[in-house]
N, C-alpha and C positions, 0 to 999 in steps of 0.2 A: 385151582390154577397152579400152574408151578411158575417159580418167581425163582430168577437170578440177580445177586445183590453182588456188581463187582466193582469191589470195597479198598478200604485200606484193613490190614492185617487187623483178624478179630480181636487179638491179644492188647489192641490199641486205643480198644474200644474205650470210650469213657463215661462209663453207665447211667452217671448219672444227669449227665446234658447230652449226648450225642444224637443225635437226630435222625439219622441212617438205626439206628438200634429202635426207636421206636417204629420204624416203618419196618422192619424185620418182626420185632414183635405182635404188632398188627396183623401181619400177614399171616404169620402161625399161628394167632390168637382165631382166627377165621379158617384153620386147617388147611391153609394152603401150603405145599411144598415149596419149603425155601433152601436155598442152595445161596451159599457163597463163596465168593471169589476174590484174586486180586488179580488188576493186569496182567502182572508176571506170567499168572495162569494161566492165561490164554496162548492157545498153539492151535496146529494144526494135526490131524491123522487121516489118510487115507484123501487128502483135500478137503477134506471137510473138518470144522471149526469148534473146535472142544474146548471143556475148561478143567482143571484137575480143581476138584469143588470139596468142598466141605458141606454136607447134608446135614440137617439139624433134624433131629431124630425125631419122631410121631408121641406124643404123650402130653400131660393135661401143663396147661401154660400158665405160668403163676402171673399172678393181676400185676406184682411190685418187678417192675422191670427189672432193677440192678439186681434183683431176685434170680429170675428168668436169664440172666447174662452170668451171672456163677454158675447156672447149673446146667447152662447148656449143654447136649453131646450130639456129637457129628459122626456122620460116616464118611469114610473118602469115597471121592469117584470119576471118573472122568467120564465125563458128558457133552454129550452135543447143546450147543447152542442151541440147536433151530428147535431144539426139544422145548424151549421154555417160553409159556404163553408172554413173557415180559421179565426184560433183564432194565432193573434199575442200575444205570452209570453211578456213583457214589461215590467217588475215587477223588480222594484228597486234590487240589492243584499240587503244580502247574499238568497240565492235562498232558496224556500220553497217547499221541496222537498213531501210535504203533496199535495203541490194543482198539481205536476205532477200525483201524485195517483189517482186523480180524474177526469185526461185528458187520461190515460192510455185507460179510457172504449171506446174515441172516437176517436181513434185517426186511426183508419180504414178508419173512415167516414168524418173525419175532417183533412184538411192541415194545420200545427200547424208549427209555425217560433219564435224559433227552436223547430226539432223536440226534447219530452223531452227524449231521452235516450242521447242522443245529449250533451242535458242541463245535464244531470246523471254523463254524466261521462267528461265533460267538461266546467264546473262549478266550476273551483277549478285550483291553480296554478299550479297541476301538469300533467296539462295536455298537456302541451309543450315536455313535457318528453315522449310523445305515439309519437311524432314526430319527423320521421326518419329526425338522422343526424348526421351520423355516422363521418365526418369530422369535425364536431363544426363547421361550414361553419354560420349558422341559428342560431343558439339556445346557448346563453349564458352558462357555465358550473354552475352547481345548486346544490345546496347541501340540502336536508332539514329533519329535524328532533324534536325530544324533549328531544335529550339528550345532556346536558350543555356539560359533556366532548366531548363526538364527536362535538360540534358546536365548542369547543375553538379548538380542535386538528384542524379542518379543516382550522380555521383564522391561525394557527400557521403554517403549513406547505402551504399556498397558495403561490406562487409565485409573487402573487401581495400584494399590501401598502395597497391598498385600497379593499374591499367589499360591496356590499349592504345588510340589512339583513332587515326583515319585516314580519309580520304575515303572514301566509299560508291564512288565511280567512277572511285579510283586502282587502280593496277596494278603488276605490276615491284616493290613494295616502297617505292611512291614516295610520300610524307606517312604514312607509319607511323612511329608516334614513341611511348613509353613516359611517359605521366605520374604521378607521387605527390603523393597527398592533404597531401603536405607543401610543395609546391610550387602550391597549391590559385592563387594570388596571377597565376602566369603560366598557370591554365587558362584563363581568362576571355577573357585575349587570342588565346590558340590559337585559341579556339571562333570568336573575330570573324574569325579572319584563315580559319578553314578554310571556314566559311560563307559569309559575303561577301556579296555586295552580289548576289549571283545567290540567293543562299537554299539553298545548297548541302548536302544532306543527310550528314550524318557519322554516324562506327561508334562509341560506346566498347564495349569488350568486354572481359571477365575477362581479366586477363596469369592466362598457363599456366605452371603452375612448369616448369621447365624450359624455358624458350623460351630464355633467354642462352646455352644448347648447342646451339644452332637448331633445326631444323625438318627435316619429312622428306617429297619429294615422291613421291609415288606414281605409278604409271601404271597405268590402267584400263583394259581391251580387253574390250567386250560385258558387262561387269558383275566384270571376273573381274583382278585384278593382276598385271603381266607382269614389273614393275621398280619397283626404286626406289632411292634416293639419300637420303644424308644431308646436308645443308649448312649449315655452319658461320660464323655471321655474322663478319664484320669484326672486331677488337681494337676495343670501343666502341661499337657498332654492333647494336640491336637487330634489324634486315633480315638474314635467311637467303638472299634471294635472288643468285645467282649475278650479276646485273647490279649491284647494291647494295655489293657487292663481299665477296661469301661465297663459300667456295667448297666442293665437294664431297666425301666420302668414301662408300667403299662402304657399306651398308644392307642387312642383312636383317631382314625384317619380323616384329614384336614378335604375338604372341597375339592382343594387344587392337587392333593396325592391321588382322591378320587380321581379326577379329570387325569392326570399322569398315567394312572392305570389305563383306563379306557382309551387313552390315546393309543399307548407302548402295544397294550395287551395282545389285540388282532394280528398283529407285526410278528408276535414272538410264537403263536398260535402257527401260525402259515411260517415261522421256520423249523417247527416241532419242539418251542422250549416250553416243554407245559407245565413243569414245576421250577419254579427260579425265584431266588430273594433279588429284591432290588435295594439298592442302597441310595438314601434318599437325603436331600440335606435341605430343609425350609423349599421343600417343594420342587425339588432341581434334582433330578437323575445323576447318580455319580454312579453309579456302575451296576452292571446285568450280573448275577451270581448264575451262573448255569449249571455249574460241576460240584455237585453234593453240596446247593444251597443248606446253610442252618439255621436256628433261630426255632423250631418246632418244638423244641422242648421248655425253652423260656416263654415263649408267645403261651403254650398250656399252661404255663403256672401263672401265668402273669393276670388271665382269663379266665381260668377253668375250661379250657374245651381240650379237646383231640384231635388237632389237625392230621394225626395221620389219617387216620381215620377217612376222611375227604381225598386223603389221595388214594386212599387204597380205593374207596369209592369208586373214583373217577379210572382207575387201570380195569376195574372190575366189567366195567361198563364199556368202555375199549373194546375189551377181550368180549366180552358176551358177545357186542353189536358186529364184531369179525364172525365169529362163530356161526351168527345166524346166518351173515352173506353165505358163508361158504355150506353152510345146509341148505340153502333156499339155492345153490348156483346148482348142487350136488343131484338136486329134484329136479330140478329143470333140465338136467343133462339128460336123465332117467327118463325122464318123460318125452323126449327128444330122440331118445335111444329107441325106445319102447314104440315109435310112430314108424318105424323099419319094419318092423315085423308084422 
């Protein structure tokens, strides 16, 4: 196959957790032509939809990754798109809704994880909320907006002490912060300082008992959970995320994350999100990870498996079951043609 990864800048890579570098790895490990990218790279020539790529060169692939990431060599080249059996999205947030404009041309032709309409409309925290759940069973109750008084009115009337509130368009764990109704005095000013003078839309949302034991990320492949991790915030520190400074333990997955799955899964399946982390608190959906979900490389050490592995599987399988349609349409035509004469 040939496979396009468009990334954040190789140079940024960080060999020894980054997750996008093991599904690079995998791919070449399997002699498939890998090719990467970044946004930036993407343009257009003659109308049609190129990328100025970086080609990782044909020769034997060492087993120890951060091995395999010093030694890499690249050629340059500018290439079409429509040329690559599948372009993995992998591109750090917030999402760059330019360089989907410019996979829109191929994406007939090309098997794109995720797909970006996928990334369009779920790319963003409110997209929990397209997700039926009509019991509150899944999905924590949410509130979000830019306006001060509706955000004080909602902390005033919740029935809980406590809330979480945090930027609509943050990431990483970054402006997530724990307020109480008893500290009502410094919400006001939060809300000035999170809003701003841009008019910036903020979350408050139910705190989940259990969240000061962190939080559990998931991994998702075609609808169906491959892995997952436990992570444990900081001493002080309401953020679970491993960048925030939390860090991980092994995880197996509770009845009701089961059942979480199975519900969300079919949903995310039919919008084309086939690989995404969820982020999970005592059973309760806090957020869809779609744009270069991670956690693949901690969930392997954690376990001993190789999740990339499963997803290279699963594109592999994609791309065959295309290929045959279009040989079996290709015979049919022939034989069609062949009924003229």
């Amino acid at each position: 196959m040939k496979i396009c990864f468009v990334m954040y800048p190789w140079e940024r890579v960080e060999a020894e957790n980054d997750s996008t570098l093991r599904l690079i790895h995998e791919a070449a490990s399997r002699g498939h032509t890998v090719a990467i990218t970044t946004p930036s790279n993407l343009t257009m020539r003659d109308s049609m939809a190129i990328a100025f790529c970086n080609v990782l060169k044909k020769g034997e692939v060492s087993n120890n990754i951060p091995s395999f990431y010093r030694k890499a060599e690249f050629n340059n080249a500018e290439l079409p798109l429509a040329g690559f059996d599948v372009i993995f999205m992998r591109a750090n947030p917030p999402l760059d809704t330019m360089a989907l404009n410019f996979l829109d041309s191929v994406r007939d032709h090309t098997f794109i994880v995720n797909d970006i309409d996928g990334l369009r409309v779920a790319n963003n925290k409110l997209y929990t909320a397209s997700l039926p759940d009509p019991n509150k069973e899944f999905i924590p109750v949410t509130h979000v907006s830019k306006n001060r008084d509706y955000l004080e009115r909602v902390l005033d009337e919740s029935p809980h002490e406590r809330m979480i509130l945090k930027p609509l368009n943050g990431y990483g764990g970054k402006g997530v912060i724990l307020i109480e109704k008893s500290a009502k005095s410094s919400v006001k000013s939060l809300l000035d300082f999170y809003i701003g003078d841009d008019q910036n839309y903020v979350i408050i949302q139910d705190y989940i008992e259990g969240a000061e034991q962190g939080d559990v990320r998931i991994m998702l492949l075609n609808g169906e959970p491959i892995g997952a991790m436990r992570r444990i915030p900081a001493e002080g520190d309401v953020r679970s995320n491993i960048h925030a400074g939390g860090r991980e333990v092994k995880h197996v997955l509770t009845k009701q994350e089961l059942a979480l799955c199975k519900h969300i899964g079919p949903k995310l399946v039919r919008d084309g999100l086939y690989f995404v982390g969820l982020d999970v608190i005592n059973g309760k959906l806090v957020e869809v990870n779609v744009l270069s979900p991670g956690g693949i490389t901690r969930i392997n050490r954690l376990n001993r498996v190789k999740l990339q592995r499963n997803v290279l599987d699963f594109v592999e399988s994609v791309v065959m079951a295309k290929e045959v349609g279009i040989t079996r349409k290709n015979d049919f035509r022939k034989v069609i043609a062949d009924a003229s004469y």
